[in-house]
N, CA, C and O atoms as CSV, one atom per row, in Angstrom:
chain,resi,resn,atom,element,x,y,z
A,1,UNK,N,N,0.858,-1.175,0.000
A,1,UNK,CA,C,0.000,0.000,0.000
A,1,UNK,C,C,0.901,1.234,0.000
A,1,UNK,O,O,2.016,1.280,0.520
A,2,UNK,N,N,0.356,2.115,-0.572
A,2,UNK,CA,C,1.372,3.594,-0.982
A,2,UNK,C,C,1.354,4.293,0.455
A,2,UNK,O,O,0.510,3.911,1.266
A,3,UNK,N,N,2.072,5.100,0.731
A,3,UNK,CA,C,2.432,5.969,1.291
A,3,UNK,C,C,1.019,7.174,1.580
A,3,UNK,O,O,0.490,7.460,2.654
A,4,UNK,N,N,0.832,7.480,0.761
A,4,UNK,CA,C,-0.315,8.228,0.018
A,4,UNK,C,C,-2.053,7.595,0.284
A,4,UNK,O,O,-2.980,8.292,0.697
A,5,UNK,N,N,-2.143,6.114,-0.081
A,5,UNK,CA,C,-3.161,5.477,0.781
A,5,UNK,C,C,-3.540,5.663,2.615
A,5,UNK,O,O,-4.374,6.114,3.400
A,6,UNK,N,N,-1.922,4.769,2.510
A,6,UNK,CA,C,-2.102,5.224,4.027
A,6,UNK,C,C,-2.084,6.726,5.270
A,6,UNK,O,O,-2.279,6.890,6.474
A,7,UNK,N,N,-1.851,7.271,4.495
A,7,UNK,CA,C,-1.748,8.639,5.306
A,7,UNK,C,C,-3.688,9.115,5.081
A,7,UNK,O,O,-4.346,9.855,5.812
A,8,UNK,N,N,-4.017,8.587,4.192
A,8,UNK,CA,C,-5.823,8.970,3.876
A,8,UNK,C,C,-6.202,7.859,5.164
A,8,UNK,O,O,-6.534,8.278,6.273
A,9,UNK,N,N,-6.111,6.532,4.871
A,9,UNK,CA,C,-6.948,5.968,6.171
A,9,UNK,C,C,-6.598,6.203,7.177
A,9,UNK,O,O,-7.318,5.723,8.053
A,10,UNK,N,N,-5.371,7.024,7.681
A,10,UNK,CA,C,-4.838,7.681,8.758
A,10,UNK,C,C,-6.118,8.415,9.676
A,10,UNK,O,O,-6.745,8.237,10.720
A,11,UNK,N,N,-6.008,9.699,8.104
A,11,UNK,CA,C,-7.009,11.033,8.327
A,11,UNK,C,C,-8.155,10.409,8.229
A,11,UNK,O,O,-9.048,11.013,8.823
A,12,UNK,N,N,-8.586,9.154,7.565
A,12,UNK,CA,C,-10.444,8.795,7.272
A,12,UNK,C,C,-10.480,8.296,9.174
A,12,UNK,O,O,-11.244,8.712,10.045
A,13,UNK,N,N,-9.683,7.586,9.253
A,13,UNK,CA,C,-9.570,7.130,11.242
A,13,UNK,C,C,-9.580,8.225,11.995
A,13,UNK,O,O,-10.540,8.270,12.764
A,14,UNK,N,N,-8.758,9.232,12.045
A,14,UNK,CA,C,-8.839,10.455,12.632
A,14,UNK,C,C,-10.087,10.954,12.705
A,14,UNK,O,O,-10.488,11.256,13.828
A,15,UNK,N,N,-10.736,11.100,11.863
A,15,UNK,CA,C,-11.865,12.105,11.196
A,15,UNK,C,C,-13.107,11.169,12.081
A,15,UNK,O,O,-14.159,11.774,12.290
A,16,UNK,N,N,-13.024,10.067,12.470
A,16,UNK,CA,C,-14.266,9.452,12.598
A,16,UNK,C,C,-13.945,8.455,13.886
A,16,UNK,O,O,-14.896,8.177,14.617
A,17,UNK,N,N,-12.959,8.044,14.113
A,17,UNK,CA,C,-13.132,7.025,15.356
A,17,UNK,C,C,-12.650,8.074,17.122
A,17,UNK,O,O,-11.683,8.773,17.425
A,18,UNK,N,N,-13.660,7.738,17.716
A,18,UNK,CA,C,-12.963,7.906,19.008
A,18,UNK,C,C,-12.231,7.673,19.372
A,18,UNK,O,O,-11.846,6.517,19.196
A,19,UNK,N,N,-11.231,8.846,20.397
A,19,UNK,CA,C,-9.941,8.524,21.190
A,19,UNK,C,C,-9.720,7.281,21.887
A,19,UNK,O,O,-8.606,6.953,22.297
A,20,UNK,N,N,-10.889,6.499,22.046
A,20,UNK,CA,C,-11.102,5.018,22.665
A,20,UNK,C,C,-10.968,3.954,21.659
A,20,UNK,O,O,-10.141,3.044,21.714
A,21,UNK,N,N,-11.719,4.110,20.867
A,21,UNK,CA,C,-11.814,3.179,19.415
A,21,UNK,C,C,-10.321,3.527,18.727
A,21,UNK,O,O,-9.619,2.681,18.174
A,22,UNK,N,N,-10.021,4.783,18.858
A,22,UNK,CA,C,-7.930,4.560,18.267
A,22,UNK,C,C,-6.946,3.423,18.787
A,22,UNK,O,O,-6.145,2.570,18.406
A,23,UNK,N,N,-7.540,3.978,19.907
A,23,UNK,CA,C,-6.300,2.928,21.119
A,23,UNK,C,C,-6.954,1.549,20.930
A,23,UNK,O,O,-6.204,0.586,21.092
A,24,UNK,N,N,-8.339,1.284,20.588
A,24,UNK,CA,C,-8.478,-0.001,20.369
A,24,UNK,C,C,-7.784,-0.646,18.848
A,24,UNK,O,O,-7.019,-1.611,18.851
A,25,UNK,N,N,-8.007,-0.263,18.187
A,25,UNK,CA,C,-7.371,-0.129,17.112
A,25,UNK,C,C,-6.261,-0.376,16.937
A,25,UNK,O,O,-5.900,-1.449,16.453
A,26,UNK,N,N,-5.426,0.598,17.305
A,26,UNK,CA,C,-3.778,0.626,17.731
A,26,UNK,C,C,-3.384,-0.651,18.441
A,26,UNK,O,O,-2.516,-1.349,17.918
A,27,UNK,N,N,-3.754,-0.899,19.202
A,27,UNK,CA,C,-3.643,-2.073,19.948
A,27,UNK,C,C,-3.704,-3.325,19.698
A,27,UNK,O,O,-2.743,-3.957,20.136
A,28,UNK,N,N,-4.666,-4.055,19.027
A,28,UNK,CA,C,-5.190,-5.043,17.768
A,28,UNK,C,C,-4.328,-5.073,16.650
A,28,UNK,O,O,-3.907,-6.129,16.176
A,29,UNK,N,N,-4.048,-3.943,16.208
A,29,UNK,CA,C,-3.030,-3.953,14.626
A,29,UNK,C,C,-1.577,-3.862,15.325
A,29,UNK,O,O,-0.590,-4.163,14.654
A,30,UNK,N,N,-1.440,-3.457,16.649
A,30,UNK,CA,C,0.321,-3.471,17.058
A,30,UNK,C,C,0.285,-5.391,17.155
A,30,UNK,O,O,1.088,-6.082,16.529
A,31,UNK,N,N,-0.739,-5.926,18.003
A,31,UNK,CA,C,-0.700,-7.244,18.697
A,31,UNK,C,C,-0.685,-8.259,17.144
A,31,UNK,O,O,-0.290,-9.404,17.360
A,32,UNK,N,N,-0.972,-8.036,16.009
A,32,UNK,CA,C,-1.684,-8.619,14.838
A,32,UNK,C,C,-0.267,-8.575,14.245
A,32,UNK,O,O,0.237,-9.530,13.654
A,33,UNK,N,N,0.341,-7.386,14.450
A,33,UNK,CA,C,1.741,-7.255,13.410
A,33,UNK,C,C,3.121,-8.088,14.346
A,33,UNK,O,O,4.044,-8.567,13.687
A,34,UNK,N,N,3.134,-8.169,15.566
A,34,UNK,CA,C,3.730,-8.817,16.391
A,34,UNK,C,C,3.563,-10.145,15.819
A,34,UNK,O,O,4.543,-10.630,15.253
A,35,UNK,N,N,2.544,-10.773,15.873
A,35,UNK,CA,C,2.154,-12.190,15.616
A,35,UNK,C,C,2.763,-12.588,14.501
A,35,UNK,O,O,3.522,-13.556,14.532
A,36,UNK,N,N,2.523,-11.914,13.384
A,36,UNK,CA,C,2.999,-12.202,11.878
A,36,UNK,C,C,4.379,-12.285,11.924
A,36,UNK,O,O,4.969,-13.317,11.603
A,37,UNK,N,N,5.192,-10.833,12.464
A,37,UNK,CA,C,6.574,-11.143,12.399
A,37,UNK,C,C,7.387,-12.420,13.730
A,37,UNK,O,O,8.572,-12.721,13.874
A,38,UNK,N,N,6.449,-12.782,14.308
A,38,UNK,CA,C,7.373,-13.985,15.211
A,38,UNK,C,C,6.954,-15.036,14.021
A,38,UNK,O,O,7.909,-15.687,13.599
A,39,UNK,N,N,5.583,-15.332,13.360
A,39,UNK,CA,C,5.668,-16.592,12.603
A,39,UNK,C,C,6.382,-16.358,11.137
A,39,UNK,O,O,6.615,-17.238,10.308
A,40,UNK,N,N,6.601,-15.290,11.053
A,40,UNK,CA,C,7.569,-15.178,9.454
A,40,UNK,C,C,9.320,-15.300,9.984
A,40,UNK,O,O,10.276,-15.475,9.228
A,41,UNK,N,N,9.359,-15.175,11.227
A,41,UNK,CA,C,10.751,-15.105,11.529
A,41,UNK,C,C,11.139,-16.581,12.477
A,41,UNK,O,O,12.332,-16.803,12.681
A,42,UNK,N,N,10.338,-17.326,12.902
A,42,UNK,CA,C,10.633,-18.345,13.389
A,42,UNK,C,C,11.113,-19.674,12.529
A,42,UNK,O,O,10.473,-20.329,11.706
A,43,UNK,N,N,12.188,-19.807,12.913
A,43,UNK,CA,C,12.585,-21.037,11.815
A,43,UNK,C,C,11.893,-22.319,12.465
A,43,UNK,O,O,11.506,-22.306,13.633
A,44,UNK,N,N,11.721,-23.803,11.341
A,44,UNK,CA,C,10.970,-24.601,11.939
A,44,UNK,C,C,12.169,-25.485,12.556
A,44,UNK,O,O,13.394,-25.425,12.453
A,45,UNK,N,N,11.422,-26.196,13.133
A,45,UNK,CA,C,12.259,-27.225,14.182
A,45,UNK,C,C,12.305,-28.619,13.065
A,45,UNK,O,O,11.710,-28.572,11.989
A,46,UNK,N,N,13.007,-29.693,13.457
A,46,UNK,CA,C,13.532,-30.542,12.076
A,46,UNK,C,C,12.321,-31.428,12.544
A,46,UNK,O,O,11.627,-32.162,11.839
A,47,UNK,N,N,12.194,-31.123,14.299
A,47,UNK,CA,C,10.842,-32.388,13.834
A,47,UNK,C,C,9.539,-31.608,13.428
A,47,UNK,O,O,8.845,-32.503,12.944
A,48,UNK,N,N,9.041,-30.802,13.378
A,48,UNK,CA,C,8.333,-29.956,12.250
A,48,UNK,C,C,8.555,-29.980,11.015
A,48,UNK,O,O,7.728,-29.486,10.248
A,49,UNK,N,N,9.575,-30.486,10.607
A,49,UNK,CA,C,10.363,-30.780,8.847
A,49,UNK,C,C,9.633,-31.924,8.750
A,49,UNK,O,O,8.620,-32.054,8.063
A,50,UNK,N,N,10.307,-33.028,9.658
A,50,UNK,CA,C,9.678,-34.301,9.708
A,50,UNK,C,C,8.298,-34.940,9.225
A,50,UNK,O,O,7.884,-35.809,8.458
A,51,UNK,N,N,7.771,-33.858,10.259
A,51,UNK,CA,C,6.195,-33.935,10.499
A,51,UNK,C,C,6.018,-33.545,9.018
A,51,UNK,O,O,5.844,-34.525,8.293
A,52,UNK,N,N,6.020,-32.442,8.442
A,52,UNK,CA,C,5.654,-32.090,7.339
A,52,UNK,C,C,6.152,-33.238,6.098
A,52,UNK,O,O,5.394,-33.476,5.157
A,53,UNK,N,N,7.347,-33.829,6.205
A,53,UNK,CA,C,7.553,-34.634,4.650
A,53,UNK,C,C,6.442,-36.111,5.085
A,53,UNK,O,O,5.924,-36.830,4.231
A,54,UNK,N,N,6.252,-36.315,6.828
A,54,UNK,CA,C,5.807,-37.430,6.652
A,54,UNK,C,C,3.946,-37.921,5.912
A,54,UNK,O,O,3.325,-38.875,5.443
A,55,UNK,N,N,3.780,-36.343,6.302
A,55,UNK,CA,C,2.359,-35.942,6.252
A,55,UNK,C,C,2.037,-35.631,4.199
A,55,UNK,O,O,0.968,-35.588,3.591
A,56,UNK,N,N,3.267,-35.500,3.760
A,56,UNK,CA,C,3.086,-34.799,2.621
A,56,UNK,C,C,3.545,-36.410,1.742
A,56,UNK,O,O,2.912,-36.827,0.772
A,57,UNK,N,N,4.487,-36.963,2.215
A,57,UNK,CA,C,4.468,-38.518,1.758
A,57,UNK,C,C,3.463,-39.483,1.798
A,57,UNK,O,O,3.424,-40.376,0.952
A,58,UNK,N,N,2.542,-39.380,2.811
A,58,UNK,CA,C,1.523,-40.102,3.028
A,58,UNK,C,C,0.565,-39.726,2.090
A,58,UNK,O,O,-0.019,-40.708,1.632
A,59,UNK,N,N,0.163,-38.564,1.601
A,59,UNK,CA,C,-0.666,-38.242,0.864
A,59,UNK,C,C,-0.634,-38.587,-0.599
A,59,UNK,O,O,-1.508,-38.847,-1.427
A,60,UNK,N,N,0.894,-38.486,-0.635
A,60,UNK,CA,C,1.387,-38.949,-2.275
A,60,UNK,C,C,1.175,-40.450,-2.233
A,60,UNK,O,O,0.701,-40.790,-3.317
A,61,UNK,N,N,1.367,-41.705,-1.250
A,61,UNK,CA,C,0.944,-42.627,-1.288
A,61,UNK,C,C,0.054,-42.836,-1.287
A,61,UNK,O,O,-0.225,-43.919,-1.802
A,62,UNK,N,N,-1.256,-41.878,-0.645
A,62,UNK,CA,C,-2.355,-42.128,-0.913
A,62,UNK,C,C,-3.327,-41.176,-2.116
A,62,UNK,O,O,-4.366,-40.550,-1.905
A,63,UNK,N,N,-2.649,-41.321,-3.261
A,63,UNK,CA,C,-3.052,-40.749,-4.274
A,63,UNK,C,C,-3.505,-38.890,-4.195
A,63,UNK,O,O,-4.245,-38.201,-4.897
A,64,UNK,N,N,-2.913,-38.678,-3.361
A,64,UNK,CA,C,-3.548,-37.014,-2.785
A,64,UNK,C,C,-2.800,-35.715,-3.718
A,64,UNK,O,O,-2.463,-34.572,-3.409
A,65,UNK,N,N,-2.735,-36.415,-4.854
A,65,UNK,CA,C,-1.716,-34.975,-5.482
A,65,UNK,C,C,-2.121,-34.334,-6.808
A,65,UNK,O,O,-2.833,-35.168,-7.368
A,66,UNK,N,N,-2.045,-33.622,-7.311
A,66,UNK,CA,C,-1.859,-32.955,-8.646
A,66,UNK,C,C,-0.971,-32.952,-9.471
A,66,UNK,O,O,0.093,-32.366,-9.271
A,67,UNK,N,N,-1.357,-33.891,-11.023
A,67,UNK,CA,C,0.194,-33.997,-11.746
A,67,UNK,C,C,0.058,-32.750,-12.562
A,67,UNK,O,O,-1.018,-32.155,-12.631
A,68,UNK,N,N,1.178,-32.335,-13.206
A,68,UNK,CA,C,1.551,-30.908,-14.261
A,68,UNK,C,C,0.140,-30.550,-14.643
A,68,UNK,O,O,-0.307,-29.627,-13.962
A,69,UNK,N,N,-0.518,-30.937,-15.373
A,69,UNK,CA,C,-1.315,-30.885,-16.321
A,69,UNK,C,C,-2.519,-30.193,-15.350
A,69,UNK,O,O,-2.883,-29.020,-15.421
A,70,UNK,N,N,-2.795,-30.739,-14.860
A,70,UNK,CA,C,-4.056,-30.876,-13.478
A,70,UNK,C,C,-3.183,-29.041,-12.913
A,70,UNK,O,O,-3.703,-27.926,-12.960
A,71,UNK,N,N,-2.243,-29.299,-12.598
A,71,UNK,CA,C,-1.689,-27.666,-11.641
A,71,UNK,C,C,-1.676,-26.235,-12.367
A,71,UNK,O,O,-1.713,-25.160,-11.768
A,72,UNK,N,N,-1.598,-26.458,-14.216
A,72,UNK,CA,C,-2.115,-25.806,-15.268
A,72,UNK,C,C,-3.035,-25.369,-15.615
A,72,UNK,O,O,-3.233,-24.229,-16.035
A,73,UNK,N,N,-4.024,-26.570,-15.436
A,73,UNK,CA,C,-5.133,-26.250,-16.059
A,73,UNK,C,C,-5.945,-25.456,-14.956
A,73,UNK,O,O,-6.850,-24.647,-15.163
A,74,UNK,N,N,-5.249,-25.999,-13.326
A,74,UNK,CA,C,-6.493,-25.305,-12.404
A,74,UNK,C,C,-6.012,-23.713,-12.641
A,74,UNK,O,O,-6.894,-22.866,-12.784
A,75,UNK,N,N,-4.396,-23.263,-12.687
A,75,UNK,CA,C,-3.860,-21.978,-12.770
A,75,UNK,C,C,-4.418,-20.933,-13.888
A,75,UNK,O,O,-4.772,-19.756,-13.818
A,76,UNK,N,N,-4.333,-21.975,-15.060
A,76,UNK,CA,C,-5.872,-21.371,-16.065
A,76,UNK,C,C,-6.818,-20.887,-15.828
A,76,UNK,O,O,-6.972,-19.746,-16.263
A,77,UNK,N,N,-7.846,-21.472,-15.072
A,77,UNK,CA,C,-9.073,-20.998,-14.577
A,77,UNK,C,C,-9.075,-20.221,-13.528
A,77,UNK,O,O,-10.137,-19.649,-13.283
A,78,UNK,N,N,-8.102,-20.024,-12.776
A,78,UNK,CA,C,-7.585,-19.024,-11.939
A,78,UNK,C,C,-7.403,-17.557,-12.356
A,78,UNK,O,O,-7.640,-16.436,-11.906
A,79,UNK,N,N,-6.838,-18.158,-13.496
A,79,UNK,CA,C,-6.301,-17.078,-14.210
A,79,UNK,C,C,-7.218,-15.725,-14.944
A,79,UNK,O,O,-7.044,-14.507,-14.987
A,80,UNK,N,N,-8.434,-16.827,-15.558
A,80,UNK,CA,C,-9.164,-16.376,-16.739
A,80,UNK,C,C,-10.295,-15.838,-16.080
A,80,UNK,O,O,-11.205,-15.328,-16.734
């Protein structure tokens, strides 16, 4: 988001929420942005690796996947 966006929902917040409803606000989006950067910055643990190839192997044994064609064609209709 631009620079320019955000300085408007700044002033559209200013213009309309109470000094109570800011700090609620403020508070929720500080606690929300905390959260994101511990799970974007936490590296996984190997038995979390584990867990994940064993869970993602099992599925391929049990027919659970998408070949080329199938991952195309859905990106197509995604697309279009």
């Amino acid at each position: 988001m631009s620079t320019a966006a955000l300085t408007s929902l700044l002033d559209y917040l200013y213009g309309t929420l109470s000094p109570k409803n800011m700090r609620w606000v403020g508070e929720h989006l500080i606690e929300y942005a905390k959260k994101e950067e511990n799970e974007q910055l936490r590296p996984y643990t190997m038995q979390e690796i584990d867990e994940m190839l064993d869970e993602a192997e099992a599925a391929f044994e049990a027919g659970e996947y998408l070949t080329n064609d199938e991952v195309f064609h859905h990106k197509e209709k995604v697309t279009v």
